[in-house]
C-alpha positions in Angstrom: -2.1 -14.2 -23.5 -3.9 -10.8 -24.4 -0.2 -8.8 -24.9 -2.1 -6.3 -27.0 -4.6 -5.2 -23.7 -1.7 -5.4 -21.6 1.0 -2.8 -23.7 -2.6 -0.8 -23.8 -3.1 -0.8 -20.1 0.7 0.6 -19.2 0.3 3.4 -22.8 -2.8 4.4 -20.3 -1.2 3.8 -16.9 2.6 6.4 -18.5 0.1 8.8 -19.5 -1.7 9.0 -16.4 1.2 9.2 -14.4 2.6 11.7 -16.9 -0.3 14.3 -15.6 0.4 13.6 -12.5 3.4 14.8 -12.7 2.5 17.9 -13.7 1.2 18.9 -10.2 4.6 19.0 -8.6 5.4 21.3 -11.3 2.7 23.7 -10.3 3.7 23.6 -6.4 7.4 24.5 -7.8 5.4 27.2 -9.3 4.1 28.2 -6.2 7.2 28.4 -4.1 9.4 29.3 -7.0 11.6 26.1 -7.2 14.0 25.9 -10.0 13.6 21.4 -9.7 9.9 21.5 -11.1 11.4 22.3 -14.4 13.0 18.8 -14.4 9.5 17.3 -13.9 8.3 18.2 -16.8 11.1 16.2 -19.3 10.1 13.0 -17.7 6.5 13.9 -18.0 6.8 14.6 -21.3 8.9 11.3 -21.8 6.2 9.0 -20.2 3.1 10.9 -22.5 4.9 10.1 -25.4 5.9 6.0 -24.6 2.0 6.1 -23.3 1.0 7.8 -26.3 3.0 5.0 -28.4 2.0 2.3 -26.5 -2.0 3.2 -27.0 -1.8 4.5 -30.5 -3.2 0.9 -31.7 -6.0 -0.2 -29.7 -5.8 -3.8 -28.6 -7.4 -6.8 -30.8 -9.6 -8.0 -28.4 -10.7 -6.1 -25.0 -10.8 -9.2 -23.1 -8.7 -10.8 -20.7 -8.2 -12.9 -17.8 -6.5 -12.8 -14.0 -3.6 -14.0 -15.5 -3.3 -10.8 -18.1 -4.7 -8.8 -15.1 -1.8 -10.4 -13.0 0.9 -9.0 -15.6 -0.6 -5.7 -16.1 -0.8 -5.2 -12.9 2.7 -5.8 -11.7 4.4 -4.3 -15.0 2.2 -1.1 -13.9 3.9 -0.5 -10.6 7.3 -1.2 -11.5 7.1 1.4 -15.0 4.8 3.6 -12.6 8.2 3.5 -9.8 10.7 4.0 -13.0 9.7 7.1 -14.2 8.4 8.2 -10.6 11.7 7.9 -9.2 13.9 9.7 -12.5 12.4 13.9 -11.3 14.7 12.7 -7.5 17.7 11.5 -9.9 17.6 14.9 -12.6 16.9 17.1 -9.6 20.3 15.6 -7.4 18.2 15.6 -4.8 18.7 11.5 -4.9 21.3 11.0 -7.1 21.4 7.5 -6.9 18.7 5.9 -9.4 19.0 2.4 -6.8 18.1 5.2 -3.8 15.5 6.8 -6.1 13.8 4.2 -7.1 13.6 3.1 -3.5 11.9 5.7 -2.0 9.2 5.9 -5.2 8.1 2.3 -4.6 8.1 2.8 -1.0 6.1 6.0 -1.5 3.7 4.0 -4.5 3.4 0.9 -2.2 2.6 2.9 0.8 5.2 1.5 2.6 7.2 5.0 4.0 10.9 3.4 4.3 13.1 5.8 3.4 16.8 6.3 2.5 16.2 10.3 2.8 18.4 11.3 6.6 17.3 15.2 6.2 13.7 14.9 4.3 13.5 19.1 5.0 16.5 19.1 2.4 14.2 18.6 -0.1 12.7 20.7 -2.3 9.0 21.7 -1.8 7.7 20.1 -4.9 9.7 17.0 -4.5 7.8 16.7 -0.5 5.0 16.7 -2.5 5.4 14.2 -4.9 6.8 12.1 -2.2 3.3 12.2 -0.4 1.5 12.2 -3.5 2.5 9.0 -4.7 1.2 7.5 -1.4 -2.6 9.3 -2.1 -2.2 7.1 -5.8 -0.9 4.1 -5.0 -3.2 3.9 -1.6 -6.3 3.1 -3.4 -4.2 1.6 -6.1 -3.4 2.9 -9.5 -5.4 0.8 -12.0 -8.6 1.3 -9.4 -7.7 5.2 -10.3 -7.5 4.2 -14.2 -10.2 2.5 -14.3 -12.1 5.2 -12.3 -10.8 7.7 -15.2 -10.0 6.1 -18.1 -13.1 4.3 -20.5 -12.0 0.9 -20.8 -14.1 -1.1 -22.6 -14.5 -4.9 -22.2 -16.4 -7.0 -19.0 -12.6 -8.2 -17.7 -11.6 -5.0 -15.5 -13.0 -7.3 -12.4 -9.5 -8.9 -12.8 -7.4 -5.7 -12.4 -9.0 -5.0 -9.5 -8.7 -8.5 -8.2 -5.1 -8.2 -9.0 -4.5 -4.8 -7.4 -7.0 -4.6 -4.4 -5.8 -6.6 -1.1 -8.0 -8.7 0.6 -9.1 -12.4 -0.1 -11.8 -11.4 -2.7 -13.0 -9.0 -4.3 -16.9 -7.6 -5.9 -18.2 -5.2 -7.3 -20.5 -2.9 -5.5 -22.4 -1.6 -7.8 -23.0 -3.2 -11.5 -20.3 -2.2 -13.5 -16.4 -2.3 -12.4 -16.0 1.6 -13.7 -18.5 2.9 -11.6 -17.4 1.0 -8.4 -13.7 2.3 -8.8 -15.2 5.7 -9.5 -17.4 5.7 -6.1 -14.2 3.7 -4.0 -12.4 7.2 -5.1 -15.5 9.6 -4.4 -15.0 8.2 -0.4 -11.3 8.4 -0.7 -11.3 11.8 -1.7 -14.0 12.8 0.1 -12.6 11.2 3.5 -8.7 13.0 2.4 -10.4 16.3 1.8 -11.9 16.1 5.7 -8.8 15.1 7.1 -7.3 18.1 5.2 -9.8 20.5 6.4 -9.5 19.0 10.2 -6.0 19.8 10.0 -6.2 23.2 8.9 -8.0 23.5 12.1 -5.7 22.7 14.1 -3.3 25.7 12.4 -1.4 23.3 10.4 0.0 25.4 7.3 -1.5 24.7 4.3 1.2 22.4 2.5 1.8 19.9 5.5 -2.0 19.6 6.0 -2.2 18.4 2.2 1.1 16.4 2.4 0.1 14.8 5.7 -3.5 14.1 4.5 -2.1 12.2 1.3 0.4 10.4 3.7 -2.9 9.0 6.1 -5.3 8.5 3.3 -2.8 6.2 1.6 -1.5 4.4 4.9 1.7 5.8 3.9 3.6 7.7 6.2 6.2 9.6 4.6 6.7 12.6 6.7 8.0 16.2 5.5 9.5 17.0 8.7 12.7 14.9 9.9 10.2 14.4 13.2 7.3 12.9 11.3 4.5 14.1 13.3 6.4 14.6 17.0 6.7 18.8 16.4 2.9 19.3 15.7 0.3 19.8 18.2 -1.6 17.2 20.0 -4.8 18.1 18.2 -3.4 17.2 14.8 -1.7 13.9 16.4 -5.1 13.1 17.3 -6.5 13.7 14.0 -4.4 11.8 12.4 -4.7 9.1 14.7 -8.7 8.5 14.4 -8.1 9.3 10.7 -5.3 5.9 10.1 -7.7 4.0 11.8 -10.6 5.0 9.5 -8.6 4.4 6.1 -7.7 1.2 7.6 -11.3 0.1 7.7 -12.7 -2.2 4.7 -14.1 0.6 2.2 -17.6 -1.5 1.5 -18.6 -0.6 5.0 -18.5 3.2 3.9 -20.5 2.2 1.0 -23.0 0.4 3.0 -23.4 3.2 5.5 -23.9 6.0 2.5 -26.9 3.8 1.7 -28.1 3.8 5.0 -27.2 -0.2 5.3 -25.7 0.4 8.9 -27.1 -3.2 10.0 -25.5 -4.4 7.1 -22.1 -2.8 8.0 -22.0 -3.7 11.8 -22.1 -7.0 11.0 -18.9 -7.0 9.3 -16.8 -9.4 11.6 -13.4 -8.4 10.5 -14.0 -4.6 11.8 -15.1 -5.4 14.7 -11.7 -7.6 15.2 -9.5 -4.8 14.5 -11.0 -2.2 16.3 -10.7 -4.7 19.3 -6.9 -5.8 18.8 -6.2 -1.5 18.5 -7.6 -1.5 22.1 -6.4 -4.1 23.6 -2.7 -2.9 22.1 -3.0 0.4 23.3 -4.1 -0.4 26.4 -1.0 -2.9 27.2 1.5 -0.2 25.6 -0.4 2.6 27.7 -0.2 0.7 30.9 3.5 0.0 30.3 4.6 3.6 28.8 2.8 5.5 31.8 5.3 5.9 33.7 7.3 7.3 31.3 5.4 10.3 29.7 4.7 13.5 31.0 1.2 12.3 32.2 -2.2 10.0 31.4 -3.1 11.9 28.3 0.6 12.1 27.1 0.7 8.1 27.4 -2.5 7.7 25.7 -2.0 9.8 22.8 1.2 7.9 22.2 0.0 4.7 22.2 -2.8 5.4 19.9 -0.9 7.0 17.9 2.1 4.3 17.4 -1.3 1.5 17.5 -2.8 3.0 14.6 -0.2 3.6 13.1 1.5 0.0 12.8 -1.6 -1.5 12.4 -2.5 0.6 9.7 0.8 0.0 8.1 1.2 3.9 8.3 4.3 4.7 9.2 4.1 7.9 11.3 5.7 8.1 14.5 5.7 10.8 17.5 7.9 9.2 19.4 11.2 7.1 19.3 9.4 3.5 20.3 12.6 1.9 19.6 13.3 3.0 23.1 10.5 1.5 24.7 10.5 -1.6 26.6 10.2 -5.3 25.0 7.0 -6.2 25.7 5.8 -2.7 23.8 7.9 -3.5 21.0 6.7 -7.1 20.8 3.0 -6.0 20.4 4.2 -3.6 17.5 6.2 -6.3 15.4 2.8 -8.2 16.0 0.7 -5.5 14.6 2.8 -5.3 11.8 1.6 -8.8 10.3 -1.6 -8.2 11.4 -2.4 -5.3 9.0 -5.2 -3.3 8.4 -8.8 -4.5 7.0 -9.1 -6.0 3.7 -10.6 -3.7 1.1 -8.5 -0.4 2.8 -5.6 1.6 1.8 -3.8 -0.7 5.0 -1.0 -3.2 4.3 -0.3 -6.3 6.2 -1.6 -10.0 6.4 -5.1 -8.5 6.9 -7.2 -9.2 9.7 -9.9 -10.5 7.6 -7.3 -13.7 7.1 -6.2 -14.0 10.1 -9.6 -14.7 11.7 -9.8 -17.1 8.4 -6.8 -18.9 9.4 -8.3 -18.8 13.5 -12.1 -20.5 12.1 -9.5 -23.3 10.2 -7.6 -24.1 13.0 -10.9 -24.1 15.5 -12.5 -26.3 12.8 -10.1 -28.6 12.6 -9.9 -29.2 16.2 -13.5 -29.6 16.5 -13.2 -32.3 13.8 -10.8 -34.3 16.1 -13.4 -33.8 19.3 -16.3 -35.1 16.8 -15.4 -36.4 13.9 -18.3 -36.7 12.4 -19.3 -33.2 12.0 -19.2 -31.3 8.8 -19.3 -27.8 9.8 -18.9 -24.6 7.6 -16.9 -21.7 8.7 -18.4 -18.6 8.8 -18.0 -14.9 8.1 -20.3 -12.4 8.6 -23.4 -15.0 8.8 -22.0 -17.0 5.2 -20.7 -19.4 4.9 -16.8 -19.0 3.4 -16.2 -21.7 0.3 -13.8 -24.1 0.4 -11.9 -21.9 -2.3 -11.4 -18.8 -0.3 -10.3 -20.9 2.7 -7.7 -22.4 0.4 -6.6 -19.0 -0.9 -5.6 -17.7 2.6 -3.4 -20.8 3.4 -1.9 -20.7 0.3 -1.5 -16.7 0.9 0.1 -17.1 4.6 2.2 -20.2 3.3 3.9 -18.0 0.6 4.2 -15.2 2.5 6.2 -16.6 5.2 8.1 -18.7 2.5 9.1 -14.9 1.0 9.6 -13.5 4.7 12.0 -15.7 5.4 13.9 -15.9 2.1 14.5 -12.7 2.3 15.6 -12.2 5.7 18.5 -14.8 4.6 19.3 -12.3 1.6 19.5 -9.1 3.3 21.5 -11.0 6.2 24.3 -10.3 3.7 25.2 -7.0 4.8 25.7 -8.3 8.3 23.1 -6.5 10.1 22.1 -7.6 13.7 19.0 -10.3 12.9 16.4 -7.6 14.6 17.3 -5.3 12.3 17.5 -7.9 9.5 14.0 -9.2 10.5 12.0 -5.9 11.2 12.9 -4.4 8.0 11.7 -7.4 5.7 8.6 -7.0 8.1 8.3 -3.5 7.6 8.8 -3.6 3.7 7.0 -6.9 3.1 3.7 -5.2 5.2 4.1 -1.7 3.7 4.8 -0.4 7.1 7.9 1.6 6.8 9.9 2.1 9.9 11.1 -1.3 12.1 13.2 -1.7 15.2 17.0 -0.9 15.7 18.9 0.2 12.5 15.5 0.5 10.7 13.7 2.3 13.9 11.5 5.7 13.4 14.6 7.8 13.7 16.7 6.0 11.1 16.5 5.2 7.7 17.4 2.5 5.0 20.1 4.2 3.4 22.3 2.3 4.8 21.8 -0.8 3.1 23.8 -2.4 0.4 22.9 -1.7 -3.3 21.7 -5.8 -3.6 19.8 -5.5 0.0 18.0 -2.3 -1.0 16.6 -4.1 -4.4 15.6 -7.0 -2.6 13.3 -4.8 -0.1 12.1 -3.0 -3.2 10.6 -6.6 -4.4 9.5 -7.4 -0.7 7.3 -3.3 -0.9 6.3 -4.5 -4.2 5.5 -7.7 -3.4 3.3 -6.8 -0.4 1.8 -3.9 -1.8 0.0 -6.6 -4.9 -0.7 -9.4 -2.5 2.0 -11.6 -3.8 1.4 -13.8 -6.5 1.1 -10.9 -9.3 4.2 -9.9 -8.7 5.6 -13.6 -8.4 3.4 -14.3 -11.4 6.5 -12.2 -13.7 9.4 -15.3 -12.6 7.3 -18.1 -14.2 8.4 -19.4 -17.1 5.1 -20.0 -18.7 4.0 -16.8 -18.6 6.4 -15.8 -20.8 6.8 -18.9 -22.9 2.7 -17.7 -23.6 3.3 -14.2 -24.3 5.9 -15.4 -27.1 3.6 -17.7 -28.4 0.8 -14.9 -28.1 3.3 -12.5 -30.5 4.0 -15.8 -33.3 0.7 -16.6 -33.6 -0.6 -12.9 -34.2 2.4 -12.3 -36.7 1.8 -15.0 -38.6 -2.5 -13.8 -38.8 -1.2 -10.6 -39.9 1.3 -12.5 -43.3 -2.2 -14.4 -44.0 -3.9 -11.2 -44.2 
């Protein structure tokens, strides 16, 4: 194993992160906050171990998805550390276990939160909050990579490591410039939503905030109401906008380039956007008679569609309240996820209409058994190997659903509660049902619970197995033999 490229890729990762957190420091400037002095020790603190860590440049630039596995997991969880230490020096989160919650909910995108007053919080902190949802959203080696020159022809597997979805390409020749344009339409697409917003008379700092929230299929809100107080207008905005950052990013790239054929063929788009109707037309139909009118209903119902499907988070209403057959279709949508290739969380749909072809298939092979037939996506043929992938994918996942249901069942919790909290941790979705609804929080949960939701946000934020990759044994019983052999090279020499 390639430990060099891998203590080289988390110097570059601290000192990225140590710039980042220099921009809190500048909105403490701007409101005259006294806590974005206390960002700038721990930025200081991660340049320096970056600095450390990248002084020597690595033996050998290339490595494999294994390396990319390990690098990639290792990123997030020193990214979370020193992301979550500004909440613990400021008080505003004195507890590191409640800290370093809501910073890998806010990296993963997931928007569970501990936090039962979010307006107590300082005006830089709100910021960071949302800001680590706008970096983690597109991923934070994709933004590395789009920054940082990394030599060497294995940065494919970062990005296979990071990027959810059963596989990913480049789309253009080299992996730099693809993670490069991927952020040109994320920033491009954040910057519009910002600018929409405005619009609408939103003030300056929630229009940004909000933005970084949407873009990253986030939803961590800076008022206690989410997105209840603000107008219409904006709800809609934000609305249309989760749905568009929950849209595979290569149809964007196809349409710049005037391939709009090309992109309408995309079967798994066309899925989603028909499972958002048909969901909001069920929870309109059954909600109507509950809101102040036609529009009132339809707004919410988009609004709470897109935003579970999305894996967003934000809420305008109390949906907990709803009826069961509403609730039912949002626990759905929760597995169900966005698009492969977006900022969404989830299964993905992309899978799931894997998993459908399989199960079609395989009845077709009992009707004629004769048959060889291929499934299909898009007008290709899928290989065997990406068919294998997803069941593998869905078999694991449900294997780490469950397990940790039983786990958090611990701290006695009603099993709703139990079960729509894994869901809404393991599919970066945030808020679930009950104890866990849009008006509560997490804090409640035990120290042991809250750290085995962190792995469940982690764990669905990487797709799984990277982050499973760090509890075999071989990987370390490699790395230690990776460290002998290159000591012993270096007595030779």
């Amino acid at each position: 194993m390639n430990s060099s490229m891998i203590r080289f890729i988390l110097g570059n990762i601290l000192k990225t992160e140590a710039a980042l957190l220099l921009l809190p420091c500048l909105v403490a400037l701007l409101y005259r906050e006294p806590e974005g002095l206390l960002y700038l020790p721990v930025a200081a603190a991660a340049f320096l171990l970056g600095l450390a860590m990248t002084h020597r440049k690595p033996a050998s630039n290339v490595f494999y998805l294994k390396e990319g596995c390990i690098a990639t997991s290792l990123s997030w969880i020193f990214l979370s550390f020193f992301g979550s230490l500004p909440f613990c020096l400021t008080g505003e989160i004195p507890s590191l276990t409640d800290a370093l919650f809501e910073t890998i909910s806010g990296f993963t995108t997931t928007g569970a939160s501990i936090l039962s007053d979010v307006e107590a919080l300082s005006h830089c902190s709100l910021f960071w909050r949302s800001f680590t949802h706008w970096v983690g959203g597109m991923g934070v080696l994709v933004f590395l990579l789009a920054i940082v020159p990394m030599s060497g022809g294995s940065n494919i597997n970062l990005m296979r490591a990071e990027s959810p979805g059963p596989s990913v390409g480049k789309l253009v020749p080299k992996i730099r410039y693809t993670a490069r344009f991927l952020y040109l339409i994320y920033l491009g697409m954040t910057a519009l939503e910002a600018a929409l917003l405005l619009l609408g008379r939103m003030p300056l700092f929630d229009a940004l905030c909000t933005a970084f929230g949407t873009a990253g299929t986030g939803g961590f809100g800076i008022k206690n109401s989410s997105i209840a107080g603000y107008s219409a207008y904006i709800q809609w905005v934000v609305t249309i906008f989760m749905i568009l950052f929950g849209i595979n990013f290569n149809a964007y790239y196809l349409l710049l380039f005037g391939k709009i054929k090309q992109a309408l063929k995309m079967e798994e788009i066309r899925y989603y956007l028909l499972i958002i109707l048909v969901s909001v037309g069920i929870i309109f139909l059954n909600i109507l008679g509950i809101c102040a009118n036609a529009f009132d209903a339809l707004t919410k119902s988009a609004f709470q569609v897109a935003s579970i499907i999305t894996t967003t988070g934000f809420s305008t209403t109390d949906f907990n309240l709803w009826d069961e057959s509403c609730k039912i279709v949002l626990v759905l949508l929760m597995f169900v996820g966005a698009c492969a290739g977006s900022t969404g969380g989830g299964i993905k749909v992309s899978r799931l209409v894997i998993l459908a072809k399989t199960m079609r298939k395989e009845f077709m092979s009992y009707i004629h058994p004769k048959s060889i037939k291929k499934i299909q996506m898009d007008g290709k043929p899928i290989e065997h190997e990406v068919v294998r992938t997803v069941n593998v994918y869905f078999i694991t996942f449900m294997i780490v659903f469950v397990l940790s249901v039983f786990l958090i069942s611990f701290d006695n919790t009603d099993l709703v509660t139990g079960f729509t909290a894994v869901a809404a941790t393991i599919n970066n979705i945030g808020p679930g049902l009950e104890l866990v609804g849009p008006s509560a929080n997490f804090g409640f949960f035990s120290p042991f619970a809250k750290y085995v939701l962190m792995f469940d946000m982690l764990a669905g934020r990487l797709e799984l197995f990277p982050l499973l990759l760090l509890f075999h044994p071989s990987i370390w019983k490699d790395l230690f033999v990776y460290k002998r052999s290159m000591y012993s090279r270096k007595n030779q020499s």
